[in-house]
MIVEXBA-125736 format. One line per field, with one value per residue: residue in three letters; chain; residue number from 1; x, y, z of N, C-alpha, C, O in turn. Coordinates in Angstrom, 3 decimals. Layout:
% MIVEXBA-125736
resn <- (ALA ...)
chain <- (A ...)
resi <- (NUM ...)
n.east <- (X ...)
n.north <- (Y ...)
n.up <- (Z ...)
ca.east <- (X ...)
ca.north <- (Y ...)
ca.up <- (Z ...)
c.east <- (X ...)
c.north <- (Y ...)
c.up <- (Z ...)
o.east <- (X ...)
o.north <- (Y ...)
o.up <- (Z ...)
END
This chain:
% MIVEXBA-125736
resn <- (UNK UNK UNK UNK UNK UNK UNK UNK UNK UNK UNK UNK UNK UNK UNK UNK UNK UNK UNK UNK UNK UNK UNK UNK UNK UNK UNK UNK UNK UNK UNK UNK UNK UNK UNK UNK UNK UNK UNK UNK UNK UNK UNK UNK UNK UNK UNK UNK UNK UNK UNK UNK UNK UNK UNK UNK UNK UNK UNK UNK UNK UNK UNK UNK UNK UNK UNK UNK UNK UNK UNK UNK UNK UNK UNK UNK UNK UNK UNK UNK UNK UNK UNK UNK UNK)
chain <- (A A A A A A A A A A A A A A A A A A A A A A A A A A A A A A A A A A A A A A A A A A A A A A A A A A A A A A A A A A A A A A A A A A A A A A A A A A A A A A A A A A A A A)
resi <- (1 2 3 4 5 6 7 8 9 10 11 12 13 14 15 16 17 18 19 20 21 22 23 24 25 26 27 28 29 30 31 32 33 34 35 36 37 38 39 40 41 42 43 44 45 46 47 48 49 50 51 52 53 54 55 56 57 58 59 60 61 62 63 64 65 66 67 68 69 70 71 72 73 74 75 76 77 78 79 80 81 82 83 84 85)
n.east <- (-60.422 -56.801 -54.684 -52.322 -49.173 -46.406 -43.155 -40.713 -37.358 -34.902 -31.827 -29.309 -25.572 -23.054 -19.924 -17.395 -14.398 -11.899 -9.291 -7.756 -7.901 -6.975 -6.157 -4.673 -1.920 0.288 3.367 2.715 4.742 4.628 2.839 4.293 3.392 2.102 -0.451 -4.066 -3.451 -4.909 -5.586 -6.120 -8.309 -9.809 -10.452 -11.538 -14.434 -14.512 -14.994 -16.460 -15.884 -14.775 -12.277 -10.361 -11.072 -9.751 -7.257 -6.916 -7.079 -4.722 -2.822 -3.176 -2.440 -3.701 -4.257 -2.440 0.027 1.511 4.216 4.632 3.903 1.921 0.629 -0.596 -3.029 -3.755 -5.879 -6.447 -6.055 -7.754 -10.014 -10.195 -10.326 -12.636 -14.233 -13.817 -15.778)
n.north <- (28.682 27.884 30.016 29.812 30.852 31.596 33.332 33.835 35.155 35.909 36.808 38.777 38.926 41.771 42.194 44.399 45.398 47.384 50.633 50.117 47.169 43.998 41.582 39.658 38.000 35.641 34.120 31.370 30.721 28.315 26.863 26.202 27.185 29.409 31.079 33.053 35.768 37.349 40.411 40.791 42.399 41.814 38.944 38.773 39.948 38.418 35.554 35.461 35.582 36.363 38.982 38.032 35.594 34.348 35.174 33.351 30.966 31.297 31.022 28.621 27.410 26.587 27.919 29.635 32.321 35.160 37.775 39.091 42.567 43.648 42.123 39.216 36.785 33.028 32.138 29.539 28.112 29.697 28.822 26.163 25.572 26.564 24.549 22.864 23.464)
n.up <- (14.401 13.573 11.408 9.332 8.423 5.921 5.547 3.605 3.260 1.069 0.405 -0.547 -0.863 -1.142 -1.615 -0.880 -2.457 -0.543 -1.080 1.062 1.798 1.078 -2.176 -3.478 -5.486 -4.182 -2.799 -0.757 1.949 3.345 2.192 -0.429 -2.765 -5.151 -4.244 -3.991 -1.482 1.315 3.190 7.121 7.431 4.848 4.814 6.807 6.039 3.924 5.107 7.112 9.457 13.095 13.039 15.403 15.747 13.519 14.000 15.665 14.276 12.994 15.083 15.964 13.703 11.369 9.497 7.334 7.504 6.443 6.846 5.480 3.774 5.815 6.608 5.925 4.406 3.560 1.421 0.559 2.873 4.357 3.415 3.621 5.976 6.693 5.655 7.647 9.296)
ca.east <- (-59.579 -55.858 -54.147 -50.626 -48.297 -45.122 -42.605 -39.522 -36.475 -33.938 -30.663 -28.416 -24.925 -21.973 -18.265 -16.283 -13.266 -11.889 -8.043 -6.880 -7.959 -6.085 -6.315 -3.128 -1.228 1.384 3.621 2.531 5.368 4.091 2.054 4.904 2.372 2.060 -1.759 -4.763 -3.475 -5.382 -5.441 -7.168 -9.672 -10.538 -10.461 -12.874 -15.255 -14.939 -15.093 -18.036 -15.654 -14.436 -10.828 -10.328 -11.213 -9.054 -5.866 -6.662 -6.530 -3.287 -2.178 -3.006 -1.578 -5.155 -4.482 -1.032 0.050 2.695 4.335 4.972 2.275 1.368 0.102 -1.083 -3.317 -3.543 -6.864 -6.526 -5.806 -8.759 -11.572 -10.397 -10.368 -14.295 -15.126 -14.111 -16.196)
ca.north <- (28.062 28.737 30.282 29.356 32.198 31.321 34.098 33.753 36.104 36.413 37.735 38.910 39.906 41.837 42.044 45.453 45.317 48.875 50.274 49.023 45.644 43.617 40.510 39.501 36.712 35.738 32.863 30.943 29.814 26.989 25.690 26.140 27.578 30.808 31.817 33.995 35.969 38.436 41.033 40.037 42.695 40.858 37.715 38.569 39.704 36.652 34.464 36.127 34.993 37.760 38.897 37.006 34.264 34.542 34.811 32.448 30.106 31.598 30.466 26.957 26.934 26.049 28.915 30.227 33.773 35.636 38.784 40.863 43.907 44.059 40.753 38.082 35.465 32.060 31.749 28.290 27.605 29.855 28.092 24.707 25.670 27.255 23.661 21.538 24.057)
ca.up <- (13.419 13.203 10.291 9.271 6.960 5.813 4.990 2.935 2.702 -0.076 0.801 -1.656 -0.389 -2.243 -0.723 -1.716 -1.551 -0.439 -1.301 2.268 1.878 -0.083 -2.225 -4.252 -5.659 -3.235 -2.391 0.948 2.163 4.092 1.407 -1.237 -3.745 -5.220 -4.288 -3.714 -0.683 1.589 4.758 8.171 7.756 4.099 5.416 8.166 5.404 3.163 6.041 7.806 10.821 13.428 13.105 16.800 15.227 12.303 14.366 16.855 13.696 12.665 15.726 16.165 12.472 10.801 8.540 6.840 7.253 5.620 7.502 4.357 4.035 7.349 7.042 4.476 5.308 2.717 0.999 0.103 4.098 4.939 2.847 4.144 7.724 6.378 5.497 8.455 10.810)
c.east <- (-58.240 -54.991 -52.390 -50.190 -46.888 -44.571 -41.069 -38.610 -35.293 -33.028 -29.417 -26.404 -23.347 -20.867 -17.822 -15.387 -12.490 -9.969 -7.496 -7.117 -7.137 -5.942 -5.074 -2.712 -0.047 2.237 3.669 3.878 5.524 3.239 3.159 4.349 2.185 0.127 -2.353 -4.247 -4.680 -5.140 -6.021 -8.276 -10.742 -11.080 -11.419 -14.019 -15.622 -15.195 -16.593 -17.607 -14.495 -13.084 -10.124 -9.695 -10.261 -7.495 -5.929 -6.381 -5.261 -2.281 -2.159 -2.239 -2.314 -4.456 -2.855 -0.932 1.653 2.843 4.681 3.586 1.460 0.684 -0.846 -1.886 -3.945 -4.942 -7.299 -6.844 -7.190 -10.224 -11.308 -10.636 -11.904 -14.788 -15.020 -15.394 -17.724)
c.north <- (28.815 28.944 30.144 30.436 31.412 32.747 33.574 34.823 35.782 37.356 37.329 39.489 40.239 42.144 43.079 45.338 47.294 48.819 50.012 48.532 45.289 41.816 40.543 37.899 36.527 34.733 32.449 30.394 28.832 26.254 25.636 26.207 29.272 30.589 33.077 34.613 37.155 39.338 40.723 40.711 41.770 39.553 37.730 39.188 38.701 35.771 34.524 35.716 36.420 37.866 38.017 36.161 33.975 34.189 33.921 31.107 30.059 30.766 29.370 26.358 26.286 26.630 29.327 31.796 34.241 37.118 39.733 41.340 44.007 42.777 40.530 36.870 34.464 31.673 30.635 27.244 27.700 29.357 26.925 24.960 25.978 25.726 22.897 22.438 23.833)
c.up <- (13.361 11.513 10.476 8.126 7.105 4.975 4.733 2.855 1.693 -0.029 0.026 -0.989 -1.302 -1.254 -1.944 -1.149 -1.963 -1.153 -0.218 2.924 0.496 -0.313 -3.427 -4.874 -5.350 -3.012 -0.661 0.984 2.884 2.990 0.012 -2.361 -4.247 -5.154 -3.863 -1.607 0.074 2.899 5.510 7.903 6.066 4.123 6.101 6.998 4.590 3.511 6.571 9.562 11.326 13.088 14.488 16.358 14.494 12.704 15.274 15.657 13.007 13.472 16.304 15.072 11.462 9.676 8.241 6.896 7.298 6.523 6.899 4.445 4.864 7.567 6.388 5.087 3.511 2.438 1.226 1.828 4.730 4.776 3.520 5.475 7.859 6.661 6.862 9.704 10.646)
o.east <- (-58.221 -54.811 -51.597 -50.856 -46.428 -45.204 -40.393 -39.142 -34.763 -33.229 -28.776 -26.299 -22.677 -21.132 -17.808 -15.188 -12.520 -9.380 -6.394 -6.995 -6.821 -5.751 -4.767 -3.303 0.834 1.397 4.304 4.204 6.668 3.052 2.719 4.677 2.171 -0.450 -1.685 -4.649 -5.323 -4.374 -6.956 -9.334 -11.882 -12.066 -12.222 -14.972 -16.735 -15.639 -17.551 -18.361 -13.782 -12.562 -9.186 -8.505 -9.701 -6.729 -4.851 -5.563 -4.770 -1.338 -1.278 -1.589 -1.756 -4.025 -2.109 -1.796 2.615 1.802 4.981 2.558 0.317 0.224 -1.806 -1.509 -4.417 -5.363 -8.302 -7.488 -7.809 -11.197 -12.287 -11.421 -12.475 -15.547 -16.026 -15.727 -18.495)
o.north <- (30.031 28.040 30.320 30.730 30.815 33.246 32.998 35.728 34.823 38.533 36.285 40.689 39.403 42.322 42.943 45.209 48.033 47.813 49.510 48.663 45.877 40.967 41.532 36.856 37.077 33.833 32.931 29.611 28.428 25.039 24.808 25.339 30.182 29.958 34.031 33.964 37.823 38.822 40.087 40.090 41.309 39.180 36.797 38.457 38.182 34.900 33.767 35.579 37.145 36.791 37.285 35.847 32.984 33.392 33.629 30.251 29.041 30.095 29.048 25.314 25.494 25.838 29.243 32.475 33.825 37.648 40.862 40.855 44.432 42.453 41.270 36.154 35.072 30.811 30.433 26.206 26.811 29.403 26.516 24.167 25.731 25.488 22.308 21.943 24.138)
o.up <- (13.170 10.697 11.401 7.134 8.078 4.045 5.586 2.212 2.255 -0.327 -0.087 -0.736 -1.909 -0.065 -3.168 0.059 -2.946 -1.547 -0.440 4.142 -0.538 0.557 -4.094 -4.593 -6.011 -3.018 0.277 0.092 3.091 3.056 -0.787 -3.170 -3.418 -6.039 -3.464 -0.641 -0.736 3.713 5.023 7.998 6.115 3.487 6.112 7.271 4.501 2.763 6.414 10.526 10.632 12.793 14.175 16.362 14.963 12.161 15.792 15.994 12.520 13.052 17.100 15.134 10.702 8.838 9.217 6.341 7.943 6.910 7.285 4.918 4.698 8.662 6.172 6.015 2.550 3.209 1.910 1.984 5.314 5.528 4.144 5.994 8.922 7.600 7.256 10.781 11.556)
END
């Protein structure tokens, strides 16, 4: 006779943000909005997508990025670019 188990996991996860990462309120200037801005390496934690990745959507123009503080990337840009994927 075979036996069947089912196991479940439960994964909790928290996002620190350190002092150089950085989340701000910024104006995109491509979206003509003042919003939530951030840095690539924050971005690649909020995303869960590599930094690569991140600028390769910079550079198709998926995503908005700002060249003050070493570089800003557009929340608002990066969640939508989250959903179509």
């Amino acid at each position: 006779m075979k036996q069947r188990a089912e196991i479940t996991f439960e994964i909790e996860e928290t996002i620190v943000v350190r002092q150089g990462e950085k989340l701000s309120r910024e104006f995109c200037p491509l979206c003509g909005i003042v919003v939530d801005m951030l840095t690539p390496q924050f971005a690649t934690a909020a995303s869960k997508k590599p930094v690569r990745q991140i600028f390769r959507l910079i550079e198709a123009g998926k995503v908005h990025f700002s060249e003050t503080d070493g570089g800003l990337i557009c929340l608002d840009c990066l969640t939508a670019s989250s959903a179509e994927q």
